[in-house]
C-alpha positions as CSV (number, residue, x, y, z in Angstrom):
1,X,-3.6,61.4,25.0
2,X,-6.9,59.8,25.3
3,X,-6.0,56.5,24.9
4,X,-3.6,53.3,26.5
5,X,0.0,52.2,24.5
6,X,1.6,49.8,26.9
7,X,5.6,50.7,27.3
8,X,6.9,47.6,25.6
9,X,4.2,48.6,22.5
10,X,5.7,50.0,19.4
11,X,2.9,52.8,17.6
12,X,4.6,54.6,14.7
13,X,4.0,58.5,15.2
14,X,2.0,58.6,12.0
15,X,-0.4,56.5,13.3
16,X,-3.9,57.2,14.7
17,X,-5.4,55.8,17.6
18,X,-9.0,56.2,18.2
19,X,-10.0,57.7,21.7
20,X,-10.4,54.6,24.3
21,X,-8.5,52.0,23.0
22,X,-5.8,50.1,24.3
23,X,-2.6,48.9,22.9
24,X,-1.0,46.1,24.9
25,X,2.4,44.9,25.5
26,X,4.8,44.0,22.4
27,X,2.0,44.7,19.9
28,X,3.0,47.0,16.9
29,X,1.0,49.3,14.9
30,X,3.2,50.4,11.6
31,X,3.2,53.2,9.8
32,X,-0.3,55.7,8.7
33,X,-2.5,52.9,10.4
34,X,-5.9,54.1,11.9
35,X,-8.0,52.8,14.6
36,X,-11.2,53.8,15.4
37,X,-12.9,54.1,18.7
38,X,-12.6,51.7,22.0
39,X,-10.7,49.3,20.0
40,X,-8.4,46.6,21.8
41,X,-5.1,45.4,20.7
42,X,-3.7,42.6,22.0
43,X,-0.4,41.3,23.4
44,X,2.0,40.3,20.6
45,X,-0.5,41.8,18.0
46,X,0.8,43.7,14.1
47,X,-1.5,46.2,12.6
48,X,0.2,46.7,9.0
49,X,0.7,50.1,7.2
50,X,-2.2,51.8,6.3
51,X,-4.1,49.5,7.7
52,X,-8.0,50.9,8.6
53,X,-10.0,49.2,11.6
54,X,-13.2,50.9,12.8
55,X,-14.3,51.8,16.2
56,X,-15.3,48.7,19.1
57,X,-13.0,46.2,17.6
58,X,-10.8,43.7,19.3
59,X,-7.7,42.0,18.4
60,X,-6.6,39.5,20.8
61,X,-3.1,38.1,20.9
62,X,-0.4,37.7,18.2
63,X,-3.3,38.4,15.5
64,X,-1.5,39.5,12.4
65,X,-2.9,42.1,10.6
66,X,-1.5,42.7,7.5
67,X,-1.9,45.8,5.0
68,X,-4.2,47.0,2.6
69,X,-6.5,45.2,5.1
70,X,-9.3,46.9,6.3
71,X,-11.8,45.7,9.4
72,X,-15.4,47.2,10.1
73,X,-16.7,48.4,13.2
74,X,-17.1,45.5,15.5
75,X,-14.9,43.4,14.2
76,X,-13.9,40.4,16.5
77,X,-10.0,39.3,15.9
78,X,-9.3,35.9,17.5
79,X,-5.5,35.1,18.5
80,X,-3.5,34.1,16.4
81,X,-5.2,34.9,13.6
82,X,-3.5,35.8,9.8
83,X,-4.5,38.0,7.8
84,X,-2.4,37.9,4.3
85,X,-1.7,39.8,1.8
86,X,0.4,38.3,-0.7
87,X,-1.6,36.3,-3.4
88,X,1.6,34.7,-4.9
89,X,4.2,34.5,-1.9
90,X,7.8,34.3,-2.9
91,X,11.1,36.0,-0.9
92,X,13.0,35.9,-4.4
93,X,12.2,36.7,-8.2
94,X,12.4,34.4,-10.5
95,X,16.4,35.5,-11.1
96,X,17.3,34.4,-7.3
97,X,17.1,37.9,-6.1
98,X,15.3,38.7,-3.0
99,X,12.1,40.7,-3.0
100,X,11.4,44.5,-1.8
101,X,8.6,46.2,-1.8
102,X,8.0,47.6,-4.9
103,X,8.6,43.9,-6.4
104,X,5.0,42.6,-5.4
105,X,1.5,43.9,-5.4
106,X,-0.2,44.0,-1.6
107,X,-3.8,42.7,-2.1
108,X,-6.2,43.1,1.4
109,X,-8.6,41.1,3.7
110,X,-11.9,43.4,3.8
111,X,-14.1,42.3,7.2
112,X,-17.5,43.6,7.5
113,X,-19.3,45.1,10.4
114,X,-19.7,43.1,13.8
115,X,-17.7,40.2,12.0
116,X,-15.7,37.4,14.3
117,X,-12.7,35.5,13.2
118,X,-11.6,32.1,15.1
119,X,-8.7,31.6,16.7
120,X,-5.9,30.7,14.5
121,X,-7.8,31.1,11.5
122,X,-6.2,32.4,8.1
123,X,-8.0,34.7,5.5
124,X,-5.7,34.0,2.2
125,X,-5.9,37.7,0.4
126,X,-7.8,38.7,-1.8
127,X,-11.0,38.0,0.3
128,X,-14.1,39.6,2.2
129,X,-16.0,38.5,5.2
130,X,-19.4,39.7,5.2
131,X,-21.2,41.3,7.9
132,X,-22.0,39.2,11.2
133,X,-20.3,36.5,9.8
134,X,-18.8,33.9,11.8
135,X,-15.7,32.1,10.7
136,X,-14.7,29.2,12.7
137,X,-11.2,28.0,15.0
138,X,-8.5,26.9,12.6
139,X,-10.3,27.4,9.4
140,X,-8.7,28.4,6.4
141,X,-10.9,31.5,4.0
142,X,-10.0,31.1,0.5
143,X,-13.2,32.5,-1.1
144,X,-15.8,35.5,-0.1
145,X,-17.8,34.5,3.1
146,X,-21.7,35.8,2.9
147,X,-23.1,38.5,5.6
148,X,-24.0,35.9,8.8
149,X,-22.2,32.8,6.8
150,X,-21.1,30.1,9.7
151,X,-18.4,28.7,8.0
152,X,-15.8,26.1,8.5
153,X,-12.9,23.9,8.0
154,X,-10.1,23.9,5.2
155,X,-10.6,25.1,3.1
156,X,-13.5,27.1,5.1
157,X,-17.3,26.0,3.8
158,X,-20.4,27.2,5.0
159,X,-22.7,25.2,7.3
160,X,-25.3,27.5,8.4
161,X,-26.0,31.0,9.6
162,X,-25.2,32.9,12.4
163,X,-26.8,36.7,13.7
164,X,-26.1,39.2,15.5
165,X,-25.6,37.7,19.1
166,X,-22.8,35.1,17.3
167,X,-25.5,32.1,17.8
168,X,-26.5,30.0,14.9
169,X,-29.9,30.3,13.7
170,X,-32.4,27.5,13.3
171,X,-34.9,27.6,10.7
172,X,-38.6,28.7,11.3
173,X,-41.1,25.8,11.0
174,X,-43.7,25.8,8.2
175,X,-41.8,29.0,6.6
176,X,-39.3,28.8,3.4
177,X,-36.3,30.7,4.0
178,X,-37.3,32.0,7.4
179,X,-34.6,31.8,10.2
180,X,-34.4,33.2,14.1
181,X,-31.8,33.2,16.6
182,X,-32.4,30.8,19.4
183,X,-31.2,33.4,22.1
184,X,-32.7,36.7,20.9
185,X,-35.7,35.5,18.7
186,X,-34.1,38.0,16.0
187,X,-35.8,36.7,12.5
188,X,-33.7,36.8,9.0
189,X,-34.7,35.4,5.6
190,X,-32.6,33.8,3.1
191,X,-33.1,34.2,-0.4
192,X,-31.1,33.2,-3.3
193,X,-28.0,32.0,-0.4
194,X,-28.3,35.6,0.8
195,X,-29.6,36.0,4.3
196,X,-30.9,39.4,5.8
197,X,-32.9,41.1,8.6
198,X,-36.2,40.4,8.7
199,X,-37.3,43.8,9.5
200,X,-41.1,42.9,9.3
């Protein structure tokens, strides 16, 4: 075995576990989930069924990751952090009867590469965080969030962009649509409320 499960951890045998990664103490990882590479999985934390996360990505304590969810390499999961997947939420029909789970349709939370979720955030399913994005502490995603969208609040907005070192950009002086990152002087340009890598 060429990775950590912590005693008090429950990993079903049909899941896979990517070589390096660590699963800590009361965290569960249910049936056919996968885990990629040098991942961290925090105290307290659920990894749904069938539930696909890429290699370097962390999930600190009592996130809640539920399935069809799936999470790019990179992918920062603050604590406490939801993940849903129930569009419609009810424990009964509409006869009284409670729910199993062939009685509702499981819709996913889709995180793009190098992504970071906030403590105690919430991603309502169905939604997608773009790549590099940066959603804030507490907020509260109801709608798709852009590649390097800062966003924030409830329900979350966007107030800016963020790149690759999690910093938020400033804009370039004298240049439409031209941003750079304060701490690595990385340059991006926005067009049309798309931002990307300014690779000239």
């Amino acid at each position: 075995m060429n990775y950590r499960v912590q005693p008090t951890a429950q990993v079903d045998e049909t899941a896979e576990i990517g070589a390096g990664s660590s699963v800590w103490e009361l965290a569960q990882i249910r049936e056919n989930a996968r885990l990629g590479e040098g991942c961290v999985i925090g105290r307290g934390a659920y990894v749904g069924t069938g539930v696909r996360i890429g290699d370097n990505v962390k999930l600190q304590n009592y996130a809640l990751v539920y399935e069809p969810a799936e999470l790019g390499d990179g992918v920062f999961v603050g604590p406490a952090v939801v993940l849903t997947n129930d569009h419609n939420p009810r424990s009964v029909d509409p006869e009284g009867k409670l729910k199993r789970g062939g009685d509702w349709e499981a819709v996913g939370v889709k995180v793009g590469e190098g992504a970071s979720l906030g403590a105690r955030s919430v991603c309502v399913a169905p939604v997608r965080v773009g790549r590099w994005a940066m959603v804030a502490a507490g907020a509260v995603v109801t709608r798709d969030v852009p590649d390097f969208a800062l966003v924030v609040g409830v329900p979350a907005r966007q107030i800016g962009w963020v790149g690759r070192a999690g910093v938020r950009l400033v804009e370039r002086a004298g240049e439409e649509g031209a941003w750079e990152c304060p701490q690595t002087g990385a340059r991006y340009r926005e067009k049309d409320g798309v931002l990307v890598e300014d690779e000239g």
